[in-house]
N, C-alpha and C positions, 0 to 999 in steps of 0.2 A: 504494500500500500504506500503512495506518494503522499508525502500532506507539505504543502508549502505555505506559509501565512502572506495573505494580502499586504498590500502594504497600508497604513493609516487606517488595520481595522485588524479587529480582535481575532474575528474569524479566520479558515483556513480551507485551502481549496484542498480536495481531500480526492483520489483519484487510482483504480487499478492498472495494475501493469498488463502487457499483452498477456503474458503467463497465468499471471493470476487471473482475467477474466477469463482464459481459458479454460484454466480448473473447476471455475464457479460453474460454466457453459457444459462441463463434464458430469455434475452434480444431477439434469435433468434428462430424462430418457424423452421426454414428448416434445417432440419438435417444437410446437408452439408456445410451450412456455425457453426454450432454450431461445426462439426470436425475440419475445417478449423481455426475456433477461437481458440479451444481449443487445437488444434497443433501448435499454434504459441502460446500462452501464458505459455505453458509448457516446460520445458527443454526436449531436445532429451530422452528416455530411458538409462539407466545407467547414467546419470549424475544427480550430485545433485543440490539442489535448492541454488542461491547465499546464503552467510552466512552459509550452513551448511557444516559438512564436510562429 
């Protein structure tokens, strides 16, 4: 797990690695909940992952 704090704020961007979404995506045998996982732990298309630019 990634966690980087913002800047001029308490909070913190918190984020899986490819690996580790993998393992999570490993966890579900039904297709549709493994898209469902994996569309929420992913960012939207054209956006990039916290921390990069």
């Amino acid at each position: 797990m990634n966690l980087v704090e913002y800047e001029n704020d308490d909070e913190m961007k918190v984020w899986l690695s490819e690996s580790e979404v993998g393992q999570l995506l490993d966890e579900f045998e039904d297709t549709e909940k493994r898209i469902a996982v994996g569309l929420a732990v992913r960012p939207p298309l054209g956006r990039g992952r916290p921390g990069r630019a």
